[in-house]
N, C-alpha and C positions, 0 to 999 in steps of 0.2 A: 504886240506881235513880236514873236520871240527874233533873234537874229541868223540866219542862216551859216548853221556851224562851217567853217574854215574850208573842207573837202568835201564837200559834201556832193558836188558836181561829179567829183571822179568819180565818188563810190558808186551813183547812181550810173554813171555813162560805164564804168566795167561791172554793175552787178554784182556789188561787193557789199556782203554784210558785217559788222562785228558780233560775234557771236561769244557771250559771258555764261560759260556754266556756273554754280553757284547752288554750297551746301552749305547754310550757318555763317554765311559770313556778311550779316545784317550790317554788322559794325563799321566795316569798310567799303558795300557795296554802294552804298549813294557815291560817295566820293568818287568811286571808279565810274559810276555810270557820268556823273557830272563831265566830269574829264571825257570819257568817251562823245558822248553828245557834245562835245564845242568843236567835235574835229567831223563828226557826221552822223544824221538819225536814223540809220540804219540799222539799229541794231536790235538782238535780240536775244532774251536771257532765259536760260535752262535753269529752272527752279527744282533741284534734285529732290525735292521731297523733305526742304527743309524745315525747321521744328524750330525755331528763332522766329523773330518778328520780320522775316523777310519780305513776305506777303505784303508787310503795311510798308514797308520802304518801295515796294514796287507800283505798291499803288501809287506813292507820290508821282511817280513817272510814265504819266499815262500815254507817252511817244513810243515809248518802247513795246517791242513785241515780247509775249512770253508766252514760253510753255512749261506749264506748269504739273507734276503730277506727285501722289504719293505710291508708296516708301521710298526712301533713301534708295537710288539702285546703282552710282559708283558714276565717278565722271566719268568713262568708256560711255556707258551709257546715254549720259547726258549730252556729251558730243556727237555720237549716233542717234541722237531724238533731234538734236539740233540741226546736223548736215540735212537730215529728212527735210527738217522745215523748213528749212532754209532756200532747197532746193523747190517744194513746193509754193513758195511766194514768189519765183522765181531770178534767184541770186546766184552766182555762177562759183563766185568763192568769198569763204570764211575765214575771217582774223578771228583765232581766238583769243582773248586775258582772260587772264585771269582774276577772280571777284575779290583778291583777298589785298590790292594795292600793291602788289609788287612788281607789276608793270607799269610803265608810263605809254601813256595814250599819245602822247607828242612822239613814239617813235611809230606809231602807225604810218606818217608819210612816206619813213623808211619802205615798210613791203609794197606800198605803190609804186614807188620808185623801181624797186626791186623787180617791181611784174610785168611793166613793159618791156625787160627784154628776157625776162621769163614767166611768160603766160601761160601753162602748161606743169609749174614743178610745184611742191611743198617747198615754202619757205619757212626755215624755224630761226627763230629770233633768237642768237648765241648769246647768253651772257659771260659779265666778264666774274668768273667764278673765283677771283683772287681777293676781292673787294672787302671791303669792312664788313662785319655780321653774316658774313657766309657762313652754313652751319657744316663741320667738318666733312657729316656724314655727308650732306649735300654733293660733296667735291666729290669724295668718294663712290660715291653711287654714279655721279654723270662718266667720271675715268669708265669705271666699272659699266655700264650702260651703251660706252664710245667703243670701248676693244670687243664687246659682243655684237654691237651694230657692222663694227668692220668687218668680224668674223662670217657672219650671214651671209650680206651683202658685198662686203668688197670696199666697200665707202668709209672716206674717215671725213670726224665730222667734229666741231668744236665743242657740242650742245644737243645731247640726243634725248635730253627730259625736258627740256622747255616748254612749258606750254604756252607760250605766245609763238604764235604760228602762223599762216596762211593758208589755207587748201585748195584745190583748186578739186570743185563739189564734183562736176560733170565725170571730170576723169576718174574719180574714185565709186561713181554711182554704183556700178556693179559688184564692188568689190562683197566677196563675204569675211564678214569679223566674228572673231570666238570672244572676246577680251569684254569685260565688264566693268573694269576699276581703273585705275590708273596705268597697269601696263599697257592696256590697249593704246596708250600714244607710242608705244616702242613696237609695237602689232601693227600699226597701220602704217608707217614710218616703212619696215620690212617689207612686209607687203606689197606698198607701191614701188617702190624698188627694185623689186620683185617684177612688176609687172609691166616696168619701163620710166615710169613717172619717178621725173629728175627731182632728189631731194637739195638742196641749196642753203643756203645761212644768209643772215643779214644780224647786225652789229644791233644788238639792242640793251638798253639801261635795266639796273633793276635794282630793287629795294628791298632791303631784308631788315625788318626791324629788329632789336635786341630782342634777346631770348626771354624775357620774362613778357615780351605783348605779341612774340609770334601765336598766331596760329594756324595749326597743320593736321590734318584729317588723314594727313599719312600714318600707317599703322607699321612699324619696321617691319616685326616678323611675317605679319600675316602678307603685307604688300610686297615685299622681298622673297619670300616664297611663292607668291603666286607669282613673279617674275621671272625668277629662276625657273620654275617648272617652264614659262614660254619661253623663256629663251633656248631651253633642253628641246623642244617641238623645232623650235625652227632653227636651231643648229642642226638636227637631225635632219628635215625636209633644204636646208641648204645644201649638207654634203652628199646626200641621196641621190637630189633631185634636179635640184637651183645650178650648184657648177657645176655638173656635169652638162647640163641642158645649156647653159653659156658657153661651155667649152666648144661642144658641137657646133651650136649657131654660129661661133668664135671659127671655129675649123672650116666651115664650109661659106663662111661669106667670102665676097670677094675681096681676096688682097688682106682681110683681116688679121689671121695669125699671122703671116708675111710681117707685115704693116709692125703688129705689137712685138715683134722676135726681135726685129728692125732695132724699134726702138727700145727695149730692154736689152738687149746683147750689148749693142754700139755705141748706146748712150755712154760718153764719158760720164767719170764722177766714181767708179769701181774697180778694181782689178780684173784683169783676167781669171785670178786664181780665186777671185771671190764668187764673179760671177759661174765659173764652172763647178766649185766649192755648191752655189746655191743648187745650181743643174742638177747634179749628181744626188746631192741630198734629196732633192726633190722626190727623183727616180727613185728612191732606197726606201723613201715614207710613201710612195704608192706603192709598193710589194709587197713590203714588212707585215706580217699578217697581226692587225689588228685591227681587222674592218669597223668600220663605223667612228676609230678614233684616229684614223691617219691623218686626215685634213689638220683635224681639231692640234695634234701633237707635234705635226710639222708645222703651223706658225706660230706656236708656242716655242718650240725649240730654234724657229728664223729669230724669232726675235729676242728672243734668250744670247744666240751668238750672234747677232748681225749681218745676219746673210739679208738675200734680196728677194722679201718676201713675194714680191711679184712673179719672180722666176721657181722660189719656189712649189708655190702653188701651183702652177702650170704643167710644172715637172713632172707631181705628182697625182697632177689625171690622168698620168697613164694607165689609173683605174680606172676610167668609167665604166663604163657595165660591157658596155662591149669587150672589152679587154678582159673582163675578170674571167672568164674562163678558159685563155689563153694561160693569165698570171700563174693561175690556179694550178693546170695543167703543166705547165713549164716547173713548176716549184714541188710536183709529184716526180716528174723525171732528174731534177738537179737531186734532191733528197734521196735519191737509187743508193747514192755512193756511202749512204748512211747507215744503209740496212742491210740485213744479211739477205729477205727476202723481200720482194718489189710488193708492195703495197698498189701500186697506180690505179688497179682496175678491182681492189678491195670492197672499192666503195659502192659495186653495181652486184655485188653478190649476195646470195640469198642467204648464205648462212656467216650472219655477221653474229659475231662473239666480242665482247667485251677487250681480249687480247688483241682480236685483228683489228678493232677502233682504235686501239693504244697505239700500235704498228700503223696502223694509217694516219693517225693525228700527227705522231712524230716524224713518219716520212713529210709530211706536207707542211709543219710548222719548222724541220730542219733544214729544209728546200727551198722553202721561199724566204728564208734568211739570208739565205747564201745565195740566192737567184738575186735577192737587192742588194747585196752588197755587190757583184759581179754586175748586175746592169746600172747599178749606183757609178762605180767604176769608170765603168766605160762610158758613160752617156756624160759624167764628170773630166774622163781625157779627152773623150772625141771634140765635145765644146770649147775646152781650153788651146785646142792646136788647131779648130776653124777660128777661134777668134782670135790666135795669135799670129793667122794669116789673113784674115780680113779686117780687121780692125786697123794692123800694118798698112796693108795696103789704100783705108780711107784715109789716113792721115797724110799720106804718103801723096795722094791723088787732092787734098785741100792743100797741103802746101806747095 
């Protein structure tokens, strides 16, 4: 009689599976399963369709659950056939590893640890990406992966390719996924995020063999391209849809904008002139007519000069939808001073000509330059001389 692996108590009393996708990688997956089975027999492995003698290694392990099918259809997939299963045997949440030995199963206790006092978030397993045999592009792709994660969402995070993970299956049951291959870990990551479910980290080991016995099913161009393209979707449905819809909920809870003003304004640790600097900038990238890349361009340019990207993001919702046909509006009448004849009401007449478009584009694109830079301005003095009288005054009232 075999001995009852280590954890195995908890996994069963929170409902926790290990769950092993797995395409071709024969060579290394006993060892991972061995290792996984000493810590709990929970587990269960997504056979992508592979064309290696997988099949006979899994046969040795007839504790284990599998689902198995053909053709090859992309780990996205293999993790969404797994959440399924997993859910239907009745498991609450999913550790994923990965089959190719670059996790250690000794840090599984970690996300237990980890889930008691968040039962509720994704927890992704950060590695330390400076270590021996890291492969450059690797680095480069997780940076790359981390500044678009924050861009979406708002979250920075150490580790946003990781596939050692934890899910919590319930909370995610609903969700719908487009992603088929590997970006769908960066898909589902947004997403929940998206939909409130807290993403979190926990400190895990990993192993990268030397470059002549790795192997990687990552395909650069074709899987870097189909990244990019989703990251262009949901940088798009972020500034659309995501912060403006935070902003509101942000505006009308209670105490909340209060609360965050509070403590971005007052927070030591910046200047006065920095923080009105961010304000005002903010204000000038939500005017500045170049819809759909304002967001994108203001915290590229925060963090290009060191402003406080927090404030200026917020600055610059002064477009949400509501507001945009005010902007609009206002940036037809500042642009008057431009023209010899007023364009404003150009744009509701029947006989538009190619000339009166030209005359209208320009009234409206020389308008709302000078409307952002004018309420850039102002919204950059007004906040510099509230907070060089309330901030005086907290300091004044702690000491």
């Amino acid at each position: 009689m075999e001995p009852t692996p280590t954890y195995d108590p908890q996994f069963s009393a929170g409902k926790i599976c290990v769950l092993v996708p797995t395409y071709n990688n024969a060579g290394t997956l006993a060892d991972v399963l061995r290792s996984v089975l000493s810590y709990t027999s929970h587990v269960i492995v997504v056979n992508d369709g592979a064309t290696d003698h997988t099949a006979e290694v899994l046969a040795a392990f007839p504790q284990v659950s599998v689902v198995s099918y053909l053709p090859n259809q992309g780990k996205g997939i293999a993790l969404r056939r797994g959440f399924k299963y997993a859910i239907e045997q009745g498991y609450d949440y999913a550790i994923t590893i990965d089959a190719d030995g670059q996790h250690f199963a000794s840090d599984l206790p970690v996300f237990l640890e980890k889930l008691e006092t968040e039962p509720k978030a994704i927890l992704i397993g950060a590695r330390n990406l400076q270590q021996e045999n890291m492969p450059g592009k690797n680095t480069f792709a997780n940076k790359f992966s981390n500044f678009w994660f924050y861009v979406e969402t708002g979250l920075k995070g150490p580790d946003t390719q990781s596939g050692y993970r934890l899910y919590p299956l319930h909370a995610m049951k609903k969700m719908r996924f487009a992603c088929r291959k590997y970006e769908f870990e960066i898909e589902v990551l947004v997403k929940s995020s998206w939909k409130g479910i807290k993403v979190d980290w926990v400190p895990v080991q990993v192993y990268y063999p030397p470059a002549d016995e790795r192997v990687s099913h990552f395909r650069p161009f074709r899987d870097f391209s189909r990244i990019s393209v989703l990251n262009t979707v949901l940088v798009t449905i972020a500034f659309l849809y995501i912060h403006p819809r935070n902003f509101i909920r942000l505006l009308f809870s209670k105490g909340g904008l209060k609360q965050v003003l509070k403590n971005l304004l007052m927070s030591p640790g910046e200047s006065n002139g920095r923080k009105a600097l961010s304000v005002g900038f903010g204000v000038f990238m939500g005017i500045v007519p170049i819809w759909g890349f304002q967001m994108l361009v203001a915290i590229a340019l925060a963090a290009l000069w060191r402003l406080n990207k927090a404030l200026v993001i917020i600055a610059a919702n002064i477009s949400i939808p509501p507001m945009i046909p005010l902007i609009i509006y206002l940036s037809f009448l500042t642009g008057r001073m431009y023209v010899a004849e007023d364009a404003t009401w150009l744009i509701f007449s029947k006989e538009l000509t190619i000339d009166s478009m030209k005359q209208n584009l320009f009234q409206y694109i020389t308008g709302a330059i000078t409307l952002a830079v004018i309420a850039g301005l102002l919204a950059g003095t007004v906040t510099y001389l509230l907070l060089s009288v309330f901030r005086k005054k907290r300091v004044a009232v702690n000491h």
